[in-house]
TORPA-4810 file (N, C-alpha, C, O; in nm, 3 decimals):
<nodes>
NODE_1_0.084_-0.118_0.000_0.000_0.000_0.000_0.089_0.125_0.000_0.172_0.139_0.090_X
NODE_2_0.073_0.224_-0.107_0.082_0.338_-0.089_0.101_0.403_0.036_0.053_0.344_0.133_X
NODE_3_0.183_0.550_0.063_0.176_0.607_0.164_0.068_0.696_0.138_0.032_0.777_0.223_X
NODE_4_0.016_0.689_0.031_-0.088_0.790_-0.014_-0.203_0.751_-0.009_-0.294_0.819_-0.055_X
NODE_5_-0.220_0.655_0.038_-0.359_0.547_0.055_-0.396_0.516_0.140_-0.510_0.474_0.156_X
NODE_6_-0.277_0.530_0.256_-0.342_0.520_0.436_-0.447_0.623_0.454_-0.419_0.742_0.440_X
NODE_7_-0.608_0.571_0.495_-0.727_0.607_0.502_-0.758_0.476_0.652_-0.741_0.356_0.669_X
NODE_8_-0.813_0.600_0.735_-0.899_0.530_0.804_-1.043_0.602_0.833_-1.075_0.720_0.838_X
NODE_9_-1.120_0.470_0.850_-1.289_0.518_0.843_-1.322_0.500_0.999_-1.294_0.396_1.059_X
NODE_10_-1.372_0.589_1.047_-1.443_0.534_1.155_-1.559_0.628_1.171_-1.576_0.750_1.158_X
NODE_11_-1.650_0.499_1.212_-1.822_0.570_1.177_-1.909_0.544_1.375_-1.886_0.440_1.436_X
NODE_12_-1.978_0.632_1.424_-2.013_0.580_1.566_-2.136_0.565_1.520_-2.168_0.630_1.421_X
NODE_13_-2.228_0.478_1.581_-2.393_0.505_1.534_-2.422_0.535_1.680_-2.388_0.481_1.786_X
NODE_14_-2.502_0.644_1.648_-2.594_0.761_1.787_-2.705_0.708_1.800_-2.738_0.684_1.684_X
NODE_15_-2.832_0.654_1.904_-2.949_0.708_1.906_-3.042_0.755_1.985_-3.157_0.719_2.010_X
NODE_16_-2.954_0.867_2.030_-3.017_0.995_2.136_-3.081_1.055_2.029_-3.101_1.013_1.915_X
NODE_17_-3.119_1.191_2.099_-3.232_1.290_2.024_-3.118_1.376_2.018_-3.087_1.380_1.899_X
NODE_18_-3.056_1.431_2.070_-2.952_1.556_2.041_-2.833_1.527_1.928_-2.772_1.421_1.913_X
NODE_19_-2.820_1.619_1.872_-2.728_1.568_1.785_-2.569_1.572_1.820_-2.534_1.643_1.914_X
NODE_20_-2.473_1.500_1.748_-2.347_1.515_1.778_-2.249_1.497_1.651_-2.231_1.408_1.567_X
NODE_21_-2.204_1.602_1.672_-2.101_1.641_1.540_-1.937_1.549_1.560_-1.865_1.516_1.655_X
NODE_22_-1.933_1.531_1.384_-1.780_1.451_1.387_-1.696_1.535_1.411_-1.616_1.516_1.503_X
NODE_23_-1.693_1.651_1.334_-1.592_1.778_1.386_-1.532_1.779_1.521_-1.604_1.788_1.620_X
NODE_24_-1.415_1.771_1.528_-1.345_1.777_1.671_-1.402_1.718_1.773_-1.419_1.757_1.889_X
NODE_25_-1.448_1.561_1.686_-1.488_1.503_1.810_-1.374_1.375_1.860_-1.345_1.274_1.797_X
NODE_26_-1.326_1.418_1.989_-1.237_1.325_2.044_-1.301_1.158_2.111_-1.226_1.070_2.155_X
NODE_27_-1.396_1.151_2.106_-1.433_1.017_2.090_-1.401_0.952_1.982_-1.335_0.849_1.995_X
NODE_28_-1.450_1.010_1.815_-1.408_0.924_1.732_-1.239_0.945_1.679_-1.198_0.864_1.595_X
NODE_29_-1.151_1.049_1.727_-1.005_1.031_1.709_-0.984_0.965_1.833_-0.863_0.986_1.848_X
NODE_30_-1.019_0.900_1.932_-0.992_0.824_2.019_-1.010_0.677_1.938_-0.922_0.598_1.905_X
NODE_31_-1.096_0.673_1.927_-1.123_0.515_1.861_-1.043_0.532_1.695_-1.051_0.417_1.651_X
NODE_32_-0.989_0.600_1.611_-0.881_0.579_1.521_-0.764_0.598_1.619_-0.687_0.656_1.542_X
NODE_33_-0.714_0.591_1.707_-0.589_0.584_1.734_-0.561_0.479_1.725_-0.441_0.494_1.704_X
NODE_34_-0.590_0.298_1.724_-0.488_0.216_1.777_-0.465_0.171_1.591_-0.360_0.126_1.546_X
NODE_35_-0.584_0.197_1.512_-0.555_0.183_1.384_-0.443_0.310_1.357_-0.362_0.265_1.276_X
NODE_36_-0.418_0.407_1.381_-0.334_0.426_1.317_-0.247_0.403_1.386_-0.152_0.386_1.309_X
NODE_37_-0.191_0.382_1.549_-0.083_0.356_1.607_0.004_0.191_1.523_0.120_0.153_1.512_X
NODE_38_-0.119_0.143_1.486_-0.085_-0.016_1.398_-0.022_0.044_1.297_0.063_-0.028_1.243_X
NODE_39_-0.033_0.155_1.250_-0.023_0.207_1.080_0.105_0.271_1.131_0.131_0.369_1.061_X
NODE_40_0.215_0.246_1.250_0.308_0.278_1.278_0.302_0.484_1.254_0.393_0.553_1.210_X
NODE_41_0.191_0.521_1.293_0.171_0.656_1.294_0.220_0.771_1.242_0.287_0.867_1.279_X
NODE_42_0.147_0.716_1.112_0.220_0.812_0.988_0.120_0.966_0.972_0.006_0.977_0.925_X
NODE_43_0.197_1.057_1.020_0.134_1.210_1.017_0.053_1.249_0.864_-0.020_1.344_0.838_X
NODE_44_0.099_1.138_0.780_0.039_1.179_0.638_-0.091_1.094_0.646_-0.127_1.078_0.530_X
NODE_45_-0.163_1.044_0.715_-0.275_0.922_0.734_-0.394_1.019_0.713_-0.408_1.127_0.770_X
NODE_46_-0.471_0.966_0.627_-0.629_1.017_0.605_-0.735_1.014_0.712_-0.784_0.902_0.701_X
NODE_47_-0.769_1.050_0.765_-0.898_1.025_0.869_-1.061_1.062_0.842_-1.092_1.181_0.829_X
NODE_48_-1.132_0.988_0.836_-1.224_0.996_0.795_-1.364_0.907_0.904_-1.402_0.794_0.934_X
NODE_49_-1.403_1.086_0.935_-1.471_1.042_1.067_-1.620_1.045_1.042_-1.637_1.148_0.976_X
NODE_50_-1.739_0.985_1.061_-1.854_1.020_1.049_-1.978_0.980_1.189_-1.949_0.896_1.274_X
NODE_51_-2.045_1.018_1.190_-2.163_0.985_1.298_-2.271_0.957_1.220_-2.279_1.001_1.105_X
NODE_52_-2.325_0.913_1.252_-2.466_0.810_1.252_-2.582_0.816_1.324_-2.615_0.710_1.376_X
NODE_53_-2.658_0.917_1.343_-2.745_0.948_1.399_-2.904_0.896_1.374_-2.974_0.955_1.292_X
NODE_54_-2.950_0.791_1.445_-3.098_0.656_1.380_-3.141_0.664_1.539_-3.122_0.572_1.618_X
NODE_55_-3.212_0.810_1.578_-3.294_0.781_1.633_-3.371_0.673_1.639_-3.417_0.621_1.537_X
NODE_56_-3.405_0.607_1.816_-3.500_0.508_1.805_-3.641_0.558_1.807_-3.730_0.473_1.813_X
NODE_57_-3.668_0.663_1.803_-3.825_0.687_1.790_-3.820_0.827_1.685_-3.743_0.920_1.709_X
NODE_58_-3.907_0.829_1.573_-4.022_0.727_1.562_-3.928_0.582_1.506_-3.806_0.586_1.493_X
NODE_59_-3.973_0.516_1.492_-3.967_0.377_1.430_-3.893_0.366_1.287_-3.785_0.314_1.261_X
NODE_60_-3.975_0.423_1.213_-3.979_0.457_1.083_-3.855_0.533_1.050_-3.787_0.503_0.951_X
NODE_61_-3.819_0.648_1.144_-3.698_0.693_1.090_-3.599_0.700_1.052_-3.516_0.648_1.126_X
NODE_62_-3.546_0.759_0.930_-3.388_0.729_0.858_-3.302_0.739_0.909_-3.332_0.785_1.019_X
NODE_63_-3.157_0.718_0.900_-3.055_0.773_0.951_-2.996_0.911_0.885_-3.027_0.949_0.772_X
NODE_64_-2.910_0.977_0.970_-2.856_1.091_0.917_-2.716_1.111_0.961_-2.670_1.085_1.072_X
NODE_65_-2.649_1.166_0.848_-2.477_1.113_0.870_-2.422_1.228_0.874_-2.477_1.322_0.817_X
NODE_66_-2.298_1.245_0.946_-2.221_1.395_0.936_-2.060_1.372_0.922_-2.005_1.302_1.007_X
NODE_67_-2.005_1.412_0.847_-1.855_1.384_0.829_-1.764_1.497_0.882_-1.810_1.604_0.922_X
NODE_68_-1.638_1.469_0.880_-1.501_1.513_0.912_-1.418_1.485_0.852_-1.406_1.363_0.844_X
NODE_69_-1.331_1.553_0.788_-1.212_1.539_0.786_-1.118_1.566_0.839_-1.102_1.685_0.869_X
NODE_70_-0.974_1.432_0.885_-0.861_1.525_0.998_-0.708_1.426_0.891_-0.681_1.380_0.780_X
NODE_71_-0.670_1.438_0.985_-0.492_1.337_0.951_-0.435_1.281_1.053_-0.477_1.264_1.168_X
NODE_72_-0.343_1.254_1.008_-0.255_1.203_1.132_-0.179_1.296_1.236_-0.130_1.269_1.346_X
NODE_73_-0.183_1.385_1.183_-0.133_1.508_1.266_-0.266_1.542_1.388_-0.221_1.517_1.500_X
NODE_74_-0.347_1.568_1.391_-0.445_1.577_1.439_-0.445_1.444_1.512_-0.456_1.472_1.632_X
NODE_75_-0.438_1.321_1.497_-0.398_1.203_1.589_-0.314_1.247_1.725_-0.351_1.246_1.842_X
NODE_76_-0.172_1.290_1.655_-0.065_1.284_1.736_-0.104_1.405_1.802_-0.044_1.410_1.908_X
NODE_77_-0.182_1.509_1.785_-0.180_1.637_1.900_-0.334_1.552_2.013_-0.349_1.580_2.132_X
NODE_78_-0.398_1.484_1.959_-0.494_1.384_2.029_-0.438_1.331_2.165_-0.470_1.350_2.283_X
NODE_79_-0.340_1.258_2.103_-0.255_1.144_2.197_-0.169_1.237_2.303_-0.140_1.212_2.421_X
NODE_80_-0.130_1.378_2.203_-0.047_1.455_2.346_-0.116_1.448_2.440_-0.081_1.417_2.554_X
NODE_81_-0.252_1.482_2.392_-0.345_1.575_2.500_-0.415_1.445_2.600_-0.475_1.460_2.706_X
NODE_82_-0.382_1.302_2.520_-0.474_1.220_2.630_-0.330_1.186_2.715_-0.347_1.156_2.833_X
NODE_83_-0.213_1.187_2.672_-0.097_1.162_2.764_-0.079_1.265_2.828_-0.011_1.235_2.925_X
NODE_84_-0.108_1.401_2.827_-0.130_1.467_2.966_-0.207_1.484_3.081_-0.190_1.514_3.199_X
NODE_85_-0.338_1.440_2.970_-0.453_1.392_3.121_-0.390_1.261_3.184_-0.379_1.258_3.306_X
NODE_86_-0.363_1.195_3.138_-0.337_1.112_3.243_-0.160_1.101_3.335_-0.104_1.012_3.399_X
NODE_87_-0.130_1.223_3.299_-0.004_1.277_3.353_-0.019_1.369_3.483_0.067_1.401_3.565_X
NODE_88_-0.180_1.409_3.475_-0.239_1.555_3.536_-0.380_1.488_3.590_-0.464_1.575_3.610_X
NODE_89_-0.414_1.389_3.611_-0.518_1.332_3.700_-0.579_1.420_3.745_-0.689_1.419_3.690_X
NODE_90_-0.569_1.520_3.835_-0.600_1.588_3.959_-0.651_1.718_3.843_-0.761_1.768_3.866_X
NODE_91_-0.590_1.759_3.750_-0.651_1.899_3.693_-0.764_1.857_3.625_-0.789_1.743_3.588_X
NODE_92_-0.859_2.001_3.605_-0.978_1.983_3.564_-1.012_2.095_3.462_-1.016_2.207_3.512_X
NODE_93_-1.032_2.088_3.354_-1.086_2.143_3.239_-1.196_2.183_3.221_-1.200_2.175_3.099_X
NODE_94_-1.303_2.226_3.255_-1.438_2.268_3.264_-1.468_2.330_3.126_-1.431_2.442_3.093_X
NODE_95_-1.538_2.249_3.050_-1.589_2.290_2.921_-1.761_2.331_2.941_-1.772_2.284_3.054_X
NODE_96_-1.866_2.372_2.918_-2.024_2.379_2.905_-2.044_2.283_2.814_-2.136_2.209_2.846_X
NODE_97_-1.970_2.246_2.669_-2.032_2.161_2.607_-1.986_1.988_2.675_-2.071_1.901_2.693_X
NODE_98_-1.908_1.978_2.689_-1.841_1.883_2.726_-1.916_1.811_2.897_-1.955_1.699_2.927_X
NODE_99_-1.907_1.930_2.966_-1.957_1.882_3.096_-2.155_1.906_3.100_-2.225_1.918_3.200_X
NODE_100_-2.191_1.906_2.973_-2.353_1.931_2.984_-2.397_1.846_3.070_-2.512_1.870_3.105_X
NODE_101_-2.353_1.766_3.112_-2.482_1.597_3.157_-2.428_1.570_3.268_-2.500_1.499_3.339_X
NODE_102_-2.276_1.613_3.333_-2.193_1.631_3.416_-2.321_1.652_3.565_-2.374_1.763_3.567_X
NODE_103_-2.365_1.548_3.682_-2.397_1.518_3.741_-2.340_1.629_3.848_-2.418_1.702_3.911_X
NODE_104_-2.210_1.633_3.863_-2.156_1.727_3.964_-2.126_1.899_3.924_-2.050_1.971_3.990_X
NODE_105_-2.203_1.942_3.804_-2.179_2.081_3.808_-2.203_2.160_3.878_-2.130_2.258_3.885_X
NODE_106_-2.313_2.147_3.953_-2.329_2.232_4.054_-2.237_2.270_4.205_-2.232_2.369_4.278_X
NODE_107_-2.167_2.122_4.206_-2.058_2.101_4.280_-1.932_2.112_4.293_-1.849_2.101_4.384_X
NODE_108_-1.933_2.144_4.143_-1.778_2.138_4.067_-1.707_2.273_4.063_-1.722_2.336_3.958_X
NODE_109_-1.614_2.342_4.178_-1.524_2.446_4.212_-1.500_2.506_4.085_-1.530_2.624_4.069_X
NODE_110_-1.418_2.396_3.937_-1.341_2.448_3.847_-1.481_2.496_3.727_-1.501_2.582_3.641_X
NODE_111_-1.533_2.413_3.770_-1.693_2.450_3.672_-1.772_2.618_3.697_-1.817_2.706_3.624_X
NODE_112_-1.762_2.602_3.797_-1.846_2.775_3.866_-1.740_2.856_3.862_-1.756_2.971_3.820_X
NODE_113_-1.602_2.806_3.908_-1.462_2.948_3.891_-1.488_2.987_3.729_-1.494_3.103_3.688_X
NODE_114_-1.503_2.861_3.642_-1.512_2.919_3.484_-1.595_3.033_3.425_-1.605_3.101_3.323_X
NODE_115_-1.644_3.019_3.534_-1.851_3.136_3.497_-1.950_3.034_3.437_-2.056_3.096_3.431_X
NODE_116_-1.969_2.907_3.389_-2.065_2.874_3.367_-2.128_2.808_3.426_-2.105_2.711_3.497_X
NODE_117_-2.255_2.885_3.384_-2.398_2.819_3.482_-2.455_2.665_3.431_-2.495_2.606_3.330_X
NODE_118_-2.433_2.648_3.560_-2.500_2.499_3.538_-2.654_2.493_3.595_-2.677_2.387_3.653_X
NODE_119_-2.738_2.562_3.593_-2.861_2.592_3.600_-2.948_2.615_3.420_-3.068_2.644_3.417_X
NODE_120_-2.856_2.595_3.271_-2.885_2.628_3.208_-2.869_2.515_3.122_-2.840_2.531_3.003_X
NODE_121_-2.889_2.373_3.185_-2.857_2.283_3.108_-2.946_2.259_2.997_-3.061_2.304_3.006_X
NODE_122_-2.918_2.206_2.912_-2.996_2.148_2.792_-2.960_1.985_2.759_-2.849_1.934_2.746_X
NODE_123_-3.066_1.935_2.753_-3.061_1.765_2.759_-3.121_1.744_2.623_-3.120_1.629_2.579_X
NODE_124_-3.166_1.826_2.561_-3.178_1.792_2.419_-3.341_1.782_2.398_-3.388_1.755_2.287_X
</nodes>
């Protein structure tokens, strides 16, 4: 194989009601990492991410797909960032989108120091 032909696909199927975008989503460059870590982690690697969104109700309904494109570069700044969380246990990142469903926001020091209200959740 080509170095010009390393492509990886990875597709999640959703079926909540809220939607969720492939764009910078670190779930699905989490799940291409060990394929490309196999692919001896070539920064020139295609990535090709999509979601799958097949609501279970109604019944009847279609699916609906959303794509991304990234590389292998985008891998390797992935992997920095999961080898510092687990370098940094104890620190905490407080995102609104990220911590929406987050059980302890109201509790959470680094969550309220950020300014966001966790009284404004949206569950979709």
């Amino acid at each position: 194989m080509e170095r010009s032909e390393l492509v990886i696909y990875i597709d999640d199927l959703k079926t909540g009601r809220w939607p969720v975008s492939a764009r910078n989503n670190k779930q699905l460059l989490t799940y291409a990492l060990p394929f490309w870590i196999a692919m001896g982690m070539p920064l020139d690697c295609k990535v090709r991410l999509s979601i799958t969104q097949w609501p279970r109700y109604p019944l009847n309904g279609l699916p609906k797909r959303n794509y991304a494109k990234t590389s292998g570069v985008a891998l390797a700044i992935h992997l920095q960032d999961l080898r510092y969380a687990l370098e940094h246990p104890d620190e905490a990142n407080p995102d609104e989108e990220l911590c929406r469903f987050c059980e302890c926001q109201n509790n959470c020091p680094d969550f309220i120091a950020a300014g966001f209200d966790y009284t404004r959740r949206n569950y979709g």
